[in-house]
C-alpha positions in Angstrom: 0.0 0.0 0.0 1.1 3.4 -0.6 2.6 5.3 2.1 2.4 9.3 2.4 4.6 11.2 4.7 2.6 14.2 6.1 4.3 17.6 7.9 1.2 19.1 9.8 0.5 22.7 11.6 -1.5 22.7 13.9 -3.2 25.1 17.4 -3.8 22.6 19.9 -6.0 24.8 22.0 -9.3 22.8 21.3 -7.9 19.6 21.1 -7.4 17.0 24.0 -4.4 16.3 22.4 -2.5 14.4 19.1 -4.0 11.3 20.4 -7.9 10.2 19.8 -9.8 9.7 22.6 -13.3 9.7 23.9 -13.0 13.0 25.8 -13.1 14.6 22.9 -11.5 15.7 19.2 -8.1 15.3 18.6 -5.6 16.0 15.8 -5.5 12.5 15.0 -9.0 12.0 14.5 -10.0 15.0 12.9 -7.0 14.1 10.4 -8.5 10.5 10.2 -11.8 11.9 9.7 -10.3 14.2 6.4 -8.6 11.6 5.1 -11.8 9.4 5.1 -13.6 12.0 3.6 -11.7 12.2 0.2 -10.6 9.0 -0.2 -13.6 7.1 1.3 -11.0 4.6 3.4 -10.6 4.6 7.3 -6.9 4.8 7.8 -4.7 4.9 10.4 -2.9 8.2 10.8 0.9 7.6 13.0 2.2 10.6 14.3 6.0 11.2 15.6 5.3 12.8 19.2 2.0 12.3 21.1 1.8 16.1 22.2 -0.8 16.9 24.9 -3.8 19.0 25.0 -3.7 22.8 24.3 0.5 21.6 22.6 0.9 23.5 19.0 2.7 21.8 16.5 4.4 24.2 13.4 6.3 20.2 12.4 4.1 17.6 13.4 4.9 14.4 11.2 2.6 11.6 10.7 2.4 8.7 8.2 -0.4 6.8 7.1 -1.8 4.6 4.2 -3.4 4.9 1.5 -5.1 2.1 -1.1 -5.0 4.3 -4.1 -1.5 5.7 -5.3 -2.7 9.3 -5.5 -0.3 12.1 -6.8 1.3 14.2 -3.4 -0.2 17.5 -3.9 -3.6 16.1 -4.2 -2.9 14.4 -0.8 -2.0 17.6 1.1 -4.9 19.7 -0.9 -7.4 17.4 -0.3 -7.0 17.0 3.2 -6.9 20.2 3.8 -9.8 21.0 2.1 -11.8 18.2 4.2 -10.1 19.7 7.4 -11.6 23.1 7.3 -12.4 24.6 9.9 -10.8 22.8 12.2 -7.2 24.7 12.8 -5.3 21.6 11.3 -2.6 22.3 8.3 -1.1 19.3 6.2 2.3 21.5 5.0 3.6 18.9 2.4 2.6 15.8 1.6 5.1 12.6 0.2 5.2 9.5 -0.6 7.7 7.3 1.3 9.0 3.8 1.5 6.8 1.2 3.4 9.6 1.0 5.8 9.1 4.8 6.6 7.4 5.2 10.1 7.1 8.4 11.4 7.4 8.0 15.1 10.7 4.9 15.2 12.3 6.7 12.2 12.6 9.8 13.8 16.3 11.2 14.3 15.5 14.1 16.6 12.5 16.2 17.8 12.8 19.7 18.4 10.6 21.6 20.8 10.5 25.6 21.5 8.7 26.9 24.9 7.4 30.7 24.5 7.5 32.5 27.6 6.2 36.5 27.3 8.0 38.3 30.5 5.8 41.6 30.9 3.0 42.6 33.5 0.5 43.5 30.5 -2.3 40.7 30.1 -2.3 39.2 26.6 -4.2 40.0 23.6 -2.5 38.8 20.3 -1.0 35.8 22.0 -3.5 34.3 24.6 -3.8 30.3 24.3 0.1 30.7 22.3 2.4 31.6 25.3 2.7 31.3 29.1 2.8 34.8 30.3 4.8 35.4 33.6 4.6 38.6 35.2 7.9 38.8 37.3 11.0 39.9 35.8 12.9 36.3 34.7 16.9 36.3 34.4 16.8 34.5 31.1 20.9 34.4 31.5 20.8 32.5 34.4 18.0 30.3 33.3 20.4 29.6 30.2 23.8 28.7 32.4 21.4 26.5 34.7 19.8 24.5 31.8 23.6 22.9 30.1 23.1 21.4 33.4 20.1 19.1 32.5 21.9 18.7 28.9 23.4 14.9 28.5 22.6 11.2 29.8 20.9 11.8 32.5 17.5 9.8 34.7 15.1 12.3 34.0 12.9 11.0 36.8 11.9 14.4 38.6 10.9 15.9 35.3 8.5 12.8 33.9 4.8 13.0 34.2 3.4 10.0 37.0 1.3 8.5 33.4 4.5 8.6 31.4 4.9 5.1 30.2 8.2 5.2 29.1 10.0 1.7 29.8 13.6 4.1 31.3 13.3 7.5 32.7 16.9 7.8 31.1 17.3 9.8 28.3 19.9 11.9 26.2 18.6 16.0 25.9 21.1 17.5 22.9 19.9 20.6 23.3 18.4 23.2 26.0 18.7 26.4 25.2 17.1 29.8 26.7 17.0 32.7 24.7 15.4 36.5 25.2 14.0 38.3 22.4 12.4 41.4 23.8 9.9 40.6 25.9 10.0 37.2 25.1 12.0 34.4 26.4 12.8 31.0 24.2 13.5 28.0 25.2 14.5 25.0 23.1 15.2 21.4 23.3 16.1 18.5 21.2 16.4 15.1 21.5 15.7 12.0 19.8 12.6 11.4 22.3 11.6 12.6 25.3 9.6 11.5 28.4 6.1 12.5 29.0 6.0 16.1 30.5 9.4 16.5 30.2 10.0 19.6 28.4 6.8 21.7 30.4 8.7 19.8 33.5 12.1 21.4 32.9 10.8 24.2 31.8 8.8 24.9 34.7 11.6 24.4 37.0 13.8 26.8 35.0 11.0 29.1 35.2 12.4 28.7 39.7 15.4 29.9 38.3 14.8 32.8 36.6 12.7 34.1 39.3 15.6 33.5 41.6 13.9 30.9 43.9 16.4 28.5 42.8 20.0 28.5 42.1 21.8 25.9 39.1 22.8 23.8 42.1 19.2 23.5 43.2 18.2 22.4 39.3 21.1 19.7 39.0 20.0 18.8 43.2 16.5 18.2 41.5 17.8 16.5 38.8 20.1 14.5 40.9 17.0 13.6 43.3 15.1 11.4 40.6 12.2 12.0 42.5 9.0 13.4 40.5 7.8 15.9 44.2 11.4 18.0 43.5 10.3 19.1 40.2 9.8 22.8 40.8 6.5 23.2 38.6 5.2 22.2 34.9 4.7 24.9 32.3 1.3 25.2 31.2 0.9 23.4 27.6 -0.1 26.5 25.5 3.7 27.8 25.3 4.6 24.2 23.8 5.3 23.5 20.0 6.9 20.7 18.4 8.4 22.7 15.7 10.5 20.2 13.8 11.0 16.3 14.2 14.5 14.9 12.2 14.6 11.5 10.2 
């Protein structure tokens, strides 16, 4: 059967999540539900990261398959078209190899967390950001998170659900940048556990505000105990930007 590569954009505010459920719509089924609709077959749509409710995606990549061998572009348009009005983008559309699979061929995934730093309340950028009132010092938020970079148990900063089968993982990257008002922060890895990024984010978040020190972080760390975590972000400054294969 054919298989078609798909790079989705998406706002994850009124979704309980990537995954379907019974709670209510998801990416993945309003996807499935598209993809039924032109091509009149229930198919199976895998995606590489199960993000939560109220996560964006600007990378998302899922696979599925399709009986017919239809041309890419039609793929992507016609989704799209059956997707409206949900806020659910299929970026590019391709056909890969049968051995493709989106989620265990993935390389890499690359996640940004937006944090706006100002006392104003939000206007353009409600349900995209976490705003935080108190001045943050993004600097020492930066020289505290190399110390979560590495092979590390990540047990303080993984969600009580996760069901990964080792809280050990390798974070490549964790980066915290200011732009303005706005602070950046960006990881990579080739997976990470569930809550993870919100987790470390959160406690970085203790940081800034001076509540913690880098020795407190790498203490937490260090712990492997899920009560040190400092806090978890909230999900609406999440986005899976980009996932590597």
């Amino acid at each position: 059967m054919p298989r078609y590569k798909l790079i989705i954009e998406y706002d994850g505010t009124p979704f309980v999540g990537w995954q379907a459920q019974d709670s209510g719509a998801s990416v993945q089924s309003v996807l499935s539900g598209a993809i039924e609709t032109f091509s009149g077959e229930r198919a199976a749509v895998c995606g590489a990261g199960r993000t939560d409710a109220g996560v964006h995606a600007l990378g998302q990549v899922a696979h599925v398959d399709l009986t017919k061998p239809w041309d890419s572009a039609t793929v992507r348009d016609a989704i799209n078209a059956c997707l409206r009005p949900h806020p659910v983008a299929v970026l590019a559309a391709e056909r890969v190899a049968e051995t493709f699979d989106a989620r265990f061929s993935a390389r890499k995934r690359h996640y940004l967390y937006r944090i706006v730093n100002r006392r104003a309340d939000l206007a353009l950028e409600r349900n995209r950001v976490w705003r935080i009132a108190r001045p943050l010092d993004s600097a020492a938020m930066h020289e505290a998170a190399q110390r979560l970079v590495g092979r590390h148990d990540f047990t303080t900063f993984r969600a009580a659900e996760c069901q990964a089968k080792s809280p050990v993982k390798t974070l490549d990257r964790l980066d915290v940048l200011r732009e303005g008002e706005e602070v950046r922060i960006a990881a990579s890895a080739r997976s990470f556990l569930h809550h993870q990024v919100r987790s470390m984010v959160g406690s970085l978040v203790h940081v800034g505000e001076g509540k913690w020190s880098a020795d407190d972080l790498t203490a937490a760390l260090a712990a492997r105990d899920r009560t040190r975590c400092g806090q978890a972000a909230p999900s609406q400054g999440l986005y899976l930007v980009r996932v590597e294969y």
